[in-house]
N, CA, C and O atoms as CSV, one atom per row, in Angstrom:
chain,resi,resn,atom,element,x,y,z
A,1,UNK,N,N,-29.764,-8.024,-21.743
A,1,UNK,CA,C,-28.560,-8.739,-22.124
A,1,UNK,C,C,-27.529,-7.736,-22.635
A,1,UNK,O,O,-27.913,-6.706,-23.189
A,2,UNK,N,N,-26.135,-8.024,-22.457
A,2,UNK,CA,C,-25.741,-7.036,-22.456
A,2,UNK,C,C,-24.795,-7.659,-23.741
A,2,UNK,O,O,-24.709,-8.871,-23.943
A,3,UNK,N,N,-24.097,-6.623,-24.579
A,3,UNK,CA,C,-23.560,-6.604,-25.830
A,3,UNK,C,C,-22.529,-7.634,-25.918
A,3,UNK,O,O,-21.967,-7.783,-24.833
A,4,UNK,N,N,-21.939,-8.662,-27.168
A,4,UNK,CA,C,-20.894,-9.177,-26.915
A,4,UNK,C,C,-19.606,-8.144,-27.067
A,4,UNK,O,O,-19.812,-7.087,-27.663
A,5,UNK,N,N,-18.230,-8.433,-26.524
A,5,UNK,CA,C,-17.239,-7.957,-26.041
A,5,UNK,C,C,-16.286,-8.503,-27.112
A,5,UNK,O,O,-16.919,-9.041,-28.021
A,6,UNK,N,N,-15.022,-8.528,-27.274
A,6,UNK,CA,C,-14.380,-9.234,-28.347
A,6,UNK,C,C,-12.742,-8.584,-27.800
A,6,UNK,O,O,-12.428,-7.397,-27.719
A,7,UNK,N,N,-12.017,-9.611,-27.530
A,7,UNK,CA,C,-10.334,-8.746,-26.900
A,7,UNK,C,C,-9.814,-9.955,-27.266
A,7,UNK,O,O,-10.252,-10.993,-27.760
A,8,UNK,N,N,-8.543,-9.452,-26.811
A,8,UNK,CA,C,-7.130,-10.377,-27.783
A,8,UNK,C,C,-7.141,-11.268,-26.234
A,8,UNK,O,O,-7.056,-10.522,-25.258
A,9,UNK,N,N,-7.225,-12.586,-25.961
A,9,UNK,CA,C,-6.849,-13.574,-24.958
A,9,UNK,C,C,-5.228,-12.916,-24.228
A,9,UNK,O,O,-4.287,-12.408,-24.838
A,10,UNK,N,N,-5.367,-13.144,-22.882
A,10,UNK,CA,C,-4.014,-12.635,-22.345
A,10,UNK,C,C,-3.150,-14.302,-22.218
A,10,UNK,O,O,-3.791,-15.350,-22.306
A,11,UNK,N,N,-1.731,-14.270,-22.018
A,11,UNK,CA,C,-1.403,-15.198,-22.425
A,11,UNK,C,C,-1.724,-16.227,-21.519
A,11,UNK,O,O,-1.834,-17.332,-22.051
A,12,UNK,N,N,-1.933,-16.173,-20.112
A,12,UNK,CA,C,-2.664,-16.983,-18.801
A,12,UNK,C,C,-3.959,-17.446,-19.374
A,12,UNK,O,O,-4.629,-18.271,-18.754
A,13,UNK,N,N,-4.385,-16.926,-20.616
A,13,UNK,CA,C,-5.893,-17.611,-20.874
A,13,UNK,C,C,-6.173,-18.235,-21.578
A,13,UNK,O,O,-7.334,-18.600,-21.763
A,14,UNK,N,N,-4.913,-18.677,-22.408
A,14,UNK,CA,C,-5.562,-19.786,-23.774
A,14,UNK,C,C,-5.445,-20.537,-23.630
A,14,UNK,O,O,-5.819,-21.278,-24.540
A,15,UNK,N,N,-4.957,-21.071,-22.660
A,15,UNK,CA,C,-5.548,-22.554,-22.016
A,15,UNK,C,C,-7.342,-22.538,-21.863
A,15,UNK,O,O,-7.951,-23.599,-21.720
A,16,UNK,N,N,-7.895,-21.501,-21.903
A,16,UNK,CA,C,-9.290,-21.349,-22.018
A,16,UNK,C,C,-10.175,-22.508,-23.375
A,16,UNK,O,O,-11.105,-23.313,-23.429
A,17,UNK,N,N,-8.767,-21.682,-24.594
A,17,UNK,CA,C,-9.464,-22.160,-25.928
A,17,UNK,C,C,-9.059,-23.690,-25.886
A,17,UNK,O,O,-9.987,-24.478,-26.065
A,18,UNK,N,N,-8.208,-24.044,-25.744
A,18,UNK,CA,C,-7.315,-25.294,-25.489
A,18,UNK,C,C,-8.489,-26.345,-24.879
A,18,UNK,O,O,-9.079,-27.221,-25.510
A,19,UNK,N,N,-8.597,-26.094,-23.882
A,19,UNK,CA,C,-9.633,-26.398,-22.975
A,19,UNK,C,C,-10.924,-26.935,-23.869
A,19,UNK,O,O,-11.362,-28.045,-24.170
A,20,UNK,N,N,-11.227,-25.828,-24.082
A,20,UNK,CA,C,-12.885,-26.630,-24.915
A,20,UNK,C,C,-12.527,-27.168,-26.150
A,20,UNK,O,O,-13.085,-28.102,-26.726
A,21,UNK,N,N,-11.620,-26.564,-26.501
A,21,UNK,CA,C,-11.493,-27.262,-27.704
A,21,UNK,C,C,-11.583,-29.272,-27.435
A,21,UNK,O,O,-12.302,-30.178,-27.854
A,22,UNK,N,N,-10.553,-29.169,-26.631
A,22,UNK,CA,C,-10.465,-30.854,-26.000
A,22,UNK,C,C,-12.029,-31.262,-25.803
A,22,UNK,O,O,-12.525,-32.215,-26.405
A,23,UNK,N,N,-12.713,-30.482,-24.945
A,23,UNK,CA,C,-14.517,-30.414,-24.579
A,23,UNK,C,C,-15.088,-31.165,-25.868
A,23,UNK,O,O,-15.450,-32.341,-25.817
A,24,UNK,N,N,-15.130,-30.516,-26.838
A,24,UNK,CA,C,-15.799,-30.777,-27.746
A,24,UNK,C,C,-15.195,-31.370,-28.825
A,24,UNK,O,O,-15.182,-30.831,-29.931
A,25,UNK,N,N,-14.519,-32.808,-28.517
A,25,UNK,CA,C,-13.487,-33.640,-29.275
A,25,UNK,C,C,-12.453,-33.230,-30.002
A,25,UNK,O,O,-11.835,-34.119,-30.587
A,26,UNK,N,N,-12.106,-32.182,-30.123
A,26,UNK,CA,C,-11.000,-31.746,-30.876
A,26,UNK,C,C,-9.645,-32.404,-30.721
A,26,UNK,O,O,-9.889,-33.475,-30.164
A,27,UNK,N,N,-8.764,-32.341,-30.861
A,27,UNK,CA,C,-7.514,-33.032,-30.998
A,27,UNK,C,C,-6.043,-32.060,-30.513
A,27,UNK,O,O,-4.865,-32.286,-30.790
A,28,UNK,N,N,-6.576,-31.058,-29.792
A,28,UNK,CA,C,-5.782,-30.350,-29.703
A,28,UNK,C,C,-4.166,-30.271,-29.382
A,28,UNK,O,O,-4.249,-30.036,-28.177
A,29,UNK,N,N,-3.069,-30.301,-29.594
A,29,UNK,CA,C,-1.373,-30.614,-29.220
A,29,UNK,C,C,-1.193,-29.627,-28.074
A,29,UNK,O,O,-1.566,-28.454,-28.027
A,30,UNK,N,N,-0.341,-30.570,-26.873
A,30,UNK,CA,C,-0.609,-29.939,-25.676
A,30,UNK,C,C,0.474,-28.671,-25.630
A,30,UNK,O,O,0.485,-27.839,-24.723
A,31,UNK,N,N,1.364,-28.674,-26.748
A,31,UNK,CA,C,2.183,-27.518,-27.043
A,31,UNK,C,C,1.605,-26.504,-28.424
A,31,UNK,O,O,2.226,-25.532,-28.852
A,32,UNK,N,N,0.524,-26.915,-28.868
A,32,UNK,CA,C,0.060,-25.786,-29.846
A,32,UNK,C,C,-0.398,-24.668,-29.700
A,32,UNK,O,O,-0.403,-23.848,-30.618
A,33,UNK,N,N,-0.858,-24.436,-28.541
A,33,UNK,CA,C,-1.342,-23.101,-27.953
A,33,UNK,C,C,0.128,-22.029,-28.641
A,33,UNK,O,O,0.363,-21.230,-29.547
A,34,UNK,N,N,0.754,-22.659,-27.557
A,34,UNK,CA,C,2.335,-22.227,-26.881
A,34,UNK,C,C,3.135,-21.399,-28.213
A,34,UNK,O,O,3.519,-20.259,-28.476
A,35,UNK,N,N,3.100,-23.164,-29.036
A,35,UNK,CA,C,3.753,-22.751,-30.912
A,35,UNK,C,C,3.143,-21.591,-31.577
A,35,UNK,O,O,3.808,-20.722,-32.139
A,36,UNK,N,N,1.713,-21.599,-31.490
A,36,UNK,CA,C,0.891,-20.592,-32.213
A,36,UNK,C,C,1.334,-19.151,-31.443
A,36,UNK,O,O,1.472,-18.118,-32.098
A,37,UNK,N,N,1.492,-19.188,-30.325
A,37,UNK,CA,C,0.609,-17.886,-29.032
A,37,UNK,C,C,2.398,-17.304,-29.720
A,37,UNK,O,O,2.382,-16.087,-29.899
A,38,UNK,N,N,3.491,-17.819,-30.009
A,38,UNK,CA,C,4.697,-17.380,-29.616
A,38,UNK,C,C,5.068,-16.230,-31.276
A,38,UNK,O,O,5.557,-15.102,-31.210
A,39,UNK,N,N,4.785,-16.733,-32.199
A,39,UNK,CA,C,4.868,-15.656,-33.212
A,39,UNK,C,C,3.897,-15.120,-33.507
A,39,UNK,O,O,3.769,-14.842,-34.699
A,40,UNK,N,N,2.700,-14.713,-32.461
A,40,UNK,CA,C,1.608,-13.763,-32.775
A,40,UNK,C,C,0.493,-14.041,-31.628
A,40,UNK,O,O,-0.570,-14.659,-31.592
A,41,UNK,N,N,1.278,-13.262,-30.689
A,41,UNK,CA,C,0.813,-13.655,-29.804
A,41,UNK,C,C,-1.132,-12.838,-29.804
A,41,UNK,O,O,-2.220,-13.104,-29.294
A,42,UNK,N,N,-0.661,-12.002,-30.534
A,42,UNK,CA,C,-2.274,-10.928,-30.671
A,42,UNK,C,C,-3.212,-11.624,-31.101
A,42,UNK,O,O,-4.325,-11.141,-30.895
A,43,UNK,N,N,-3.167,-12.907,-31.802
A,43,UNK,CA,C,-4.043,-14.154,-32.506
A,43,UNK,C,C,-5.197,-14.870,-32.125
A,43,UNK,O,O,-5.976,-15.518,-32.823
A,44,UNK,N,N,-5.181,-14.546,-30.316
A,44,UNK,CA,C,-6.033,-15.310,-30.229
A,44,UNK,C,C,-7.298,-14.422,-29.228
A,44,UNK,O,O,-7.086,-13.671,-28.276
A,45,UNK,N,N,-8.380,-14.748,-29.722
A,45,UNK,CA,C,-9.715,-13.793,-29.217
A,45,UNK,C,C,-10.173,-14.356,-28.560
A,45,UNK,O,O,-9.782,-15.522,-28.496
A,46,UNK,N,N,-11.459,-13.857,-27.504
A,46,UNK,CA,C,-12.139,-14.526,-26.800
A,46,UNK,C,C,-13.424,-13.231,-26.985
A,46,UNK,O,O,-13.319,-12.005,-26.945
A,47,UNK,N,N,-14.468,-14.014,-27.169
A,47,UNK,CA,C,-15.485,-12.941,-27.084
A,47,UNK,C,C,-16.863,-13.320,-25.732
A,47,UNK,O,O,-17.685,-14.229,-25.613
A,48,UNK,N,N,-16.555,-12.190,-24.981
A,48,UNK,CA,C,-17.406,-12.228,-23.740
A,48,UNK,C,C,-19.209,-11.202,-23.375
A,48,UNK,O,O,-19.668,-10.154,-23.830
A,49,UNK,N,N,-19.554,-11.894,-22.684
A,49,UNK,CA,C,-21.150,-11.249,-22.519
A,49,UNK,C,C,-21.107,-11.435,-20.939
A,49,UNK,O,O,-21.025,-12.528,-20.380
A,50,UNK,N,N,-21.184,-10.004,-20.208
A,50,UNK,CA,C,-21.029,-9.477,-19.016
A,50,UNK,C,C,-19.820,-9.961,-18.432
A,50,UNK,O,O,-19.762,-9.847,-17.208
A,51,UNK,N,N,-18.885,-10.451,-18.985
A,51,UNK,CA,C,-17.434,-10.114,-18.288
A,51,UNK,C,C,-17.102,-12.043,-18.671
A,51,UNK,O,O,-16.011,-12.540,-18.393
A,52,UNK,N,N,-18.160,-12.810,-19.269
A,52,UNK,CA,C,-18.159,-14.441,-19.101
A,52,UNK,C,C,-17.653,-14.886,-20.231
A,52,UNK,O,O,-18.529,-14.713,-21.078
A,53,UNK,N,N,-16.933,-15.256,-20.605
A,53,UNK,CA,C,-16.169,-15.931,-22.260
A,53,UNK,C,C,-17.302,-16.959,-22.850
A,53,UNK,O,O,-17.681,-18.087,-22.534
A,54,UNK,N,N,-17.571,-16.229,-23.628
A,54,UNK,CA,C,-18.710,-17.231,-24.945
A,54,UNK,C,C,-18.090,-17.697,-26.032
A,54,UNK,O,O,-18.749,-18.445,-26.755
A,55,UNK,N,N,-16.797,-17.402,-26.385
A,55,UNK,CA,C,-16.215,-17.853,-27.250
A,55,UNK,C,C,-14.971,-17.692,-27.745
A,55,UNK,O,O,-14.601,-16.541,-27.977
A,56,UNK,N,N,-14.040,-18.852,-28.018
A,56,UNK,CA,C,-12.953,-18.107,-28.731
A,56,UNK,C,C,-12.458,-18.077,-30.080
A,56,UNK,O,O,-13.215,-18.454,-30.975
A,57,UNK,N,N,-11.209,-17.654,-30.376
A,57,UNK,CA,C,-11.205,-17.827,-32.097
A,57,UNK,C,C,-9.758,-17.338,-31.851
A,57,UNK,O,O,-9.288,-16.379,-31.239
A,58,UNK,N,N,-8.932,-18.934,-32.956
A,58,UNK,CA,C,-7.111,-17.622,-33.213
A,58,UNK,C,C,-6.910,-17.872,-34.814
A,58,UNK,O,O,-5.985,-17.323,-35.413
């Protein structure tokens, strides 16, 4: 198994976090990504195992 990975989400990908978040009942605002991603955009992580996103975090 190979090590987890940890990088800043590019902006084409946080619809990733968005995404599960909705998955797993969350409540997410279909412009909060957008609001958040725009004054920091460096905020949001995704941490991967062999190139596959296991998780995110902003």
């Amino acid at each position: 198994m190979s090590d987890l990975q940890i990088r800043n989400l590019r902006p084409g990908e946080i619809s990733l976090a968005v995404d599960w978040a909705a998955a797993e009942g969350w409540n997410p605002g279909l412009s909060d990504a957008a609001c958040f991603a725009l004054p920091d955009a460096q905020g949001f992580f995704v941490g991967e195992i062999d190139g596959e996103p296991v998780a995110t975090v902003s």
